[in-house]
C-alpha positions in Angstrom: 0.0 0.0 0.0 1.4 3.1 -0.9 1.2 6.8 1.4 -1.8 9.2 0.2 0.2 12.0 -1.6 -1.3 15.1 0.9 2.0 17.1 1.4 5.2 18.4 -0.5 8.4 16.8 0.7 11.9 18.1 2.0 14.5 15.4 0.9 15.3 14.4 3.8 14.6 11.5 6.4 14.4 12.2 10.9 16.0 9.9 12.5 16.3 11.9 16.1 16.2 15.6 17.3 17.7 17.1 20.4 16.5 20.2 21.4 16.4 22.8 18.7 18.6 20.4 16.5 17.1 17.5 14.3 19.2 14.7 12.5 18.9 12.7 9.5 19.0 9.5 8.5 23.0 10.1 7.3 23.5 12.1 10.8 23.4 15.2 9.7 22.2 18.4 11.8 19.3 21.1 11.0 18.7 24.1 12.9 15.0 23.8 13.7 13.1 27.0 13.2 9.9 26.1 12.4 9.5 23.4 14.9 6.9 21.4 13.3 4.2 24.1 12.8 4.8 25.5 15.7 4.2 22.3 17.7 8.2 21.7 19.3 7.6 24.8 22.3 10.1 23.0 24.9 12.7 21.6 22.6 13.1 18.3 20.8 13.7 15.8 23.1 13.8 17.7 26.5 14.7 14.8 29.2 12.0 15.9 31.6 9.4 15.4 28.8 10.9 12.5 28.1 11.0 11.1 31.8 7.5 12.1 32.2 5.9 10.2 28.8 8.3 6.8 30.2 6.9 7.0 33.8 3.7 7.4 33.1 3.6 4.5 30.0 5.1 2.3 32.5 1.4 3.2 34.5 -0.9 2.8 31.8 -0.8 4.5 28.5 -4.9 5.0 27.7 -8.3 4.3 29.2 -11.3 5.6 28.0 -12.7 8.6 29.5 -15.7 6.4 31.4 -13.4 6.3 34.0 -11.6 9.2 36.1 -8.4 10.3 35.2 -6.8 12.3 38.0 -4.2 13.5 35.0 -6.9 15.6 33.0 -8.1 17.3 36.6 -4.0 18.0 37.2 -3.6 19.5 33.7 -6.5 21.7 34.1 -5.2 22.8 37.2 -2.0 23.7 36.2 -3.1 25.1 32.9 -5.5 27.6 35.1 -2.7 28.7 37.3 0.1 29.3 35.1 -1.8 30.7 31.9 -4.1 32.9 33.7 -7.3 31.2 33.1 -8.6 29.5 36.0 -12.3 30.9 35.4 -12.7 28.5 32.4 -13.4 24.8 31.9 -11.5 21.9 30.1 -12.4 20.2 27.6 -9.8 17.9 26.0 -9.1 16.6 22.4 -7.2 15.5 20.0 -5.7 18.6 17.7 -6.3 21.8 16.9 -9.1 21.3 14.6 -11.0 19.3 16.8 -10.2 21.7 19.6 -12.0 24.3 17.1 -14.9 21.8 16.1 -15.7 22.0 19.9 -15.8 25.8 20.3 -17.7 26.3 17.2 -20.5 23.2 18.1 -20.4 25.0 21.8 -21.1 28.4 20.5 -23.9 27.2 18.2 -25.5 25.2 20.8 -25.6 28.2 23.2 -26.8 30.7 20.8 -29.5 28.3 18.8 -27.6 30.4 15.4 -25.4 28.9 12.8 -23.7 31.8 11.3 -20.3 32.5 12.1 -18.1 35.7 11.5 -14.3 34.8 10.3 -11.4 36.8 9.3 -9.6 36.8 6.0 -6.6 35.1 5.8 -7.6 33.2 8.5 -7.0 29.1 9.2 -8.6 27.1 11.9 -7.9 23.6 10.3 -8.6 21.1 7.9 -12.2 19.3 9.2 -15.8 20.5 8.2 -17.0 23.3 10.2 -13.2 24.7 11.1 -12.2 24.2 7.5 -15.3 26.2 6.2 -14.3 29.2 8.4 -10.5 28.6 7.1 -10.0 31.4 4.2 -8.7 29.0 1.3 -11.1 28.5 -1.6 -8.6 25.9 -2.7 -9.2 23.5 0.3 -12.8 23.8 0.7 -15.5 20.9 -0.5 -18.9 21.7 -0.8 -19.5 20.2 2.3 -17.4 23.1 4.4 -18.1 25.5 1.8 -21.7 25.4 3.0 -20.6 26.3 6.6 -22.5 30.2 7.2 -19.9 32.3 7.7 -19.1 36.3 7.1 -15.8 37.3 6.2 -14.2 40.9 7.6 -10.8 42.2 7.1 -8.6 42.1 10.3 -8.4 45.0 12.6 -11.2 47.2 11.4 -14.5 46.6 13.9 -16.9 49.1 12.0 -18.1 46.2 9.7 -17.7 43.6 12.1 -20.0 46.0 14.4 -22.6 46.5 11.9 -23.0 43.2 11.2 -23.5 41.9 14.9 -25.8 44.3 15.6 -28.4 42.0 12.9 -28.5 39.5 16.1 -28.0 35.7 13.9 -24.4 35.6 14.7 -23.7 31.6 16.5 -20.4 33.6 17.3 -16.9 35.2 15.8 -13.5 33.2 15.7 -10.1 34.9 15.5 -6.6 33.7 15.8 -4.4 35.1 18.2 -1.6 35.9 15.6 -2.9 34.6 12.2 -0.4 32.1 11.3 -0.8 30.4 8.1 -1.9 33.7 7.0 1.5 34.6 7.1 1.7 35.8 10.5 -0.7 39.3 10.8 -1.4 40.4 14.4 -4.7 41.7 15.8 -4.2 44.6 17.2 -5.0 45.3 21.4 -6.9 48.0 20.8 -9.0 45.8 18.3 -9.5 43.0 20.3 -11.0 45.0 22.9 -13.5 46.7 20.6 -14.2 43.3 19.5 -14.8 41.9 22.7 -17.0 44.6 23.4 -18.9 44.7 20.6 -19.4 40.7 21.3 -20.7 41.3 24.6 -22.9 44.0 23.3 -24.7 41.7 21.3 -24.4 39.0 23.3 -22.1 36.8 20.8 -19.7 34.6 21.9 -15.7 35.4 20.6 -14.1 32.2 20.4 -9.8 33.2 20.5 -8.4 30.4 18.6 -4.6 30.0 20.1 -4.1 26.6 18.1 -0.5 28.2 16.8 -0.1 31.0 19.3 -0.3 29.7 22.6 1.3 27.7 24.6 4.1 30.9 25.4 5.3 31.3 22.0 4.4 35.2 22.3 5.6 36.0 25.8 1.8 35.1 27.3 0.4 32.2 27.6 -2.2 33.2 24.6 -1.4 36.2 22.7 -4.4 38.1 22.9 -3.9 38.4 27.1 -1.6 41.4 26.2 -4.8 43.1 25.3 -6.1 42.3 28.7 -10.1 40.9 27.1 -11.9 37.5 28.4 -13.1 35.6 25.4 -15.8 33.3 25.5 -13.6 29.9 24.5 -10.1 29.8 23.9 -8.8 27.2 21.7 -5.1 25.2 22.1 -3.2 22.6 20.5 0.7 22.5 19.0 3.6 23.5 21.4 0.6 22.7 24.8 1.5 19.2 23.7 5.2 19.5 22.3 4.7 16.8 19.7 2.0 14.3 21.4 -1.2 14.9 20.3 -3.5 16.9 22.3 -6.5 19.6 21.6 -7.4 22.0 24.7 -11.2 23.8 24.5 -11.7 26.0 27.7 -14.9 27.3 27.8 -16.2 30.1 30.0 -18.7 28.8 32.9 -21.8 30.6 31.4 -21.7 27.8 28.7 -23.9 24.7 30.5 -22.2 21.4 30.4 -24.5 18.6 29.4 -23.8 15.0 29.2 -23.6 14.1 25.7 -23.1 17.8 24.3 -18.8 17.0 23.4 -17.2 13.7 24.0 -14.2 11.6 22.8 -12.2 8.3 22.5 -8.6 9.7 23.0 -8.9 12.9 24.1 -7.2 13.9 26.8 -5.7 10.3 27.4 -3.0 9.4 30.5 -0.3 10.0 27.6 -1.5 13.0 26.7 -1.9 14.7 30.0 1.5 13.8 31.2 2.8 15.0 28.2 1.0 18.6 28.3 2.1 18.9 32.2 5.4 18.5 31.4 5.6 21.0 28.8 3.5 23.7 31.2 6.4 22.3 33.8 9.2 22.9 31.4 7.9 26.5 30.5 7.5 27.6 34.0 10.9 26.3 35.4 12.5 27.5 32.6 10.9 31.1 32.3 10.2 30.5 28.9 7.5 32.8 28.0 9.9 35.3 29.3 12.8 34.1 27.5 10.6 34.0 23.9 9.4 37.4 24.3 13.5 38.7 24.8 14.3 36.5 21.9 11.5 37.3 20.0 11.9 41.1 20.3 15.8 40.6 19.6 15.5 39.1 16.3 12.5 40.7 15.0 15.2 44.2 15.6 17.5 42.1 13.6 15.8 41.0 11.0 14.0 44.8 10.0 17.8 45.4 9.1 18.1 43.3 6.1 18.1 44.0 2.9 14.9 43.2 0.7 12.6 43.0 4.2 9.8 44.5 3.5 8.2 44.0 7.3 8.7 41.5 10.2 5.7 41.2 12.4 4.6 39.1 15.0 5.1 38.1 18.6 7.5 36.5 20.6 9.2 33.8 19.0 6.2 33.8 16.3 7.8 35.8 13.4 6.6 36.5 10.1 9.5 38.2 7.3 8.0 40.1 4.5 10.1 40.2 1.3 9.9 42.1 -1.9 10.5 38.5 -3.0 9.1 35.2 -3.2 10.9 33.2 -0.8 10.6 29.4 -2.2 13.9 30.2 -3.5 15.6 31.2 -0.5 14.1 28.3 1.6 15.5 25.9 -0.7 18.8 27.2 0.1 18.8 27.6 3.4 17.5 24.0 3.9 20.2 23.0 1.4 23.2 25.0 1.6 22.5 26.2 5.2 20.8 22.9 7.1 18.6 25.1 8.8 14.5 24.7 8.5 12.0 27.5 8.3 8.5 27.6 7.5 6.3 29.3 4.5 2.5 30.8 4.5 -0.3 31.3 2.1 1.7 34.6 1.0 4.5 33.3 -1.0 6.9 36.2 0.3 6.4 35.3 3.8 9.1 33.2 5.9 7.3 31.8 9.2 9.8 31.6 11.8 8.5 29.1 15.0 11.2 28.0 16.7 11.2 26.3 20.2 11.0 28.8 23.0 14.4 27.5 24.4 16.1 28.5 21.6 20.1 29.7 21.8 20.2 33.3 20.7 23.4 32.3 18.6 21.1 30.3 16.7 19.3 33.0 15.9 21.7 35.5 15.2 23.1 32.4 13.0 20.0 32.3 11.6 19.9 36.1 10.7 23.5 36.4 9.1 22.8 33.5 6.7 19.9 35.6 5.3 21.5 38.8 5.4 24.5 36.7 3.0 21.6 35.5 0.9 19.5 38.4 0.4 23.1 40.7 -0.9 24.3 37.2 -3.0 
């Protein structure tokens, strides 16, 4: 049987990684800056995230969520305490989608309405109702392309105002930083306009943090630097370092019900460990801290570069503008340069993701290869 053909492919083969370092099949290195969509937040490989997944397989690895799992109520726990949001419930999953599927099903059972208000150049993932709300034409079916949903431009309320104030919105979805998008940040001052134009007409904002949490910006979620409670925050990626897990936290004014979410895996004795040690990794560590100082350092460095058109984003979630499209340059820093970065739906965009415990020297590393590229 041969592989569904879904993605391009990098010639090359993983064998091992090691914190921001991964290794081939011939044992050679890559600098990791892109960290797997986002997903490697503590570092390939961290021993503590290792010793934590080995213990707790030795245990038991999975039983289905009929039973308690005193994991899930730990997680929830230490999520609430150390990202801020203790006022929310947990619901666990699987990804980032599914994470999404959850909020939007929530949000449409508390309202009664079905259609949704979504930003352009927005992605939420690849399953029906997140898909439909994902701005690609390209990737949607006529299944998601039926999903209801209202498109605005980010960071401009007035339209976004006018059309909550009809009253059939089930809710609106953002991104914290817009990601696949090619990494375009809401600004505070929007947010809060939006969150109060949600509460005014009582629709539920649903912050999706899929990409964007987990520390990568300095907070927890990006959008807690513009100080707003959203109705359900979405997580997934680096909150799970590479084992997969989905995180819904919905606010309390939301009724639980028996029946009303439920899955197989989700949030799973693997899982759980495997999320507390990354929230233990990022608090020992300092690592929102130490993302924010080396996001704002090389974000400086890279606005000096020839051919940069902008750098935006937050943290150690960077987005580089050319004048250029930037397959080229990819291919050589992959090639020539063994170092790993990722692209967007804007072909002159280079996504930068890398673990928070990044060196700076990689970085700067990082920086003078494309400096030498963009002159060449």
């Amino acid at each position: 049987m041969k592989l569904f053909d879904v993605y391009p492919m990098l010639n090359m083969t993983v064998e091992r990684a090691r914190g921001e370092r991964v290794f081939d099949d011939t044992g050679k290195s890559y600098l990791d800056l892109y960290g797997g969509h986002a997903v490697i937040s503590i570092g390939h490989s961290h021993p503590h995230y290792v010793e934590r997944l080995e213990n707790q397989l030795h245990k038991i690895g999975f039983y289905s969520n009929a039973v308690h799992n005193q994991l899930q109520a730990a997680l929830a726990n230490h999520l609430g305490k150390l990202a801020a949001v203790d006022q929310y419930h947990l619901f666990l999953s699987n990804s980032g989608a599914e994470a999404n599927e959850n909020a939007l099903k929530m949000a449409s059972y508390h309202t009664g309405k079905a259609t949704f208000i979504a930003f352009r150049k927005s992605f939420h993932g690849r399953t029906s109702a997140a898909l439909g709300l994902t701005d690609n034409p390209r990737l949607q079916t006529p299944f998601s392309g039926s999903i209801p949903v209202e498109w605005h431009d980010l960071n401009h309320i007035a339209s976004v105002e006018e059309s909550l104030a009809k009253g059939d919105k089930a809710a609106v979805i953002i991104e914290g930083i817009q990601g696949v998008g090619g990494i375009h940040v809401p600004t505070d001052d929007f947010l809060r306009e939006l969150s109060a134009c949600c509460k005014k007409y009582n629709t539920p904002l649903i912050l999706d943090e899929i990409q964007s949490g987990a520390g990568r910006t300095g907070h927890f979620f990006a959008f807690q630097s513009s100080g707003i409670e959203p109705d359900i925050i979405t997580s997934a990626k680096g909150l799970g370092n590479g084992f997969p897990i989905g995180a819904t936290l919905i606010h309390p004014k939301f009724e639980a019900k028996h029946g009303l979410l439920g899955t197989t895996f989700g949030g799973n004795h693997l899982a759980c460990a495997a999320a507390l040690a990354v929230l233990e990794v990022i608090e020992q560590e300092d690592l929102m801290t130490k993302a924010k100082a080396h996001g704002d350092y090389i974000m400086e460095k890279l606005r000096t570069l020839p051919h940069v058109e902008e750098v935006r984003g937050k943290g150690l979630m960077v987005g580089i503008q050319l004048d250029q499209a930037v397959a080229p340059l990819r291919k050589q820093l992959f090639e020539q340069h063994h170092m790993l970065t990722g692209n967007s739906s804007d072909p002159n965009v280079i996504r930068l993701l890398p673990p928070l415990n990044v060196q700076k020297e990689s970085l700067d590393q990082f920086a003078d290869v494309l400096n030498h590229l963009l002159q060449s």
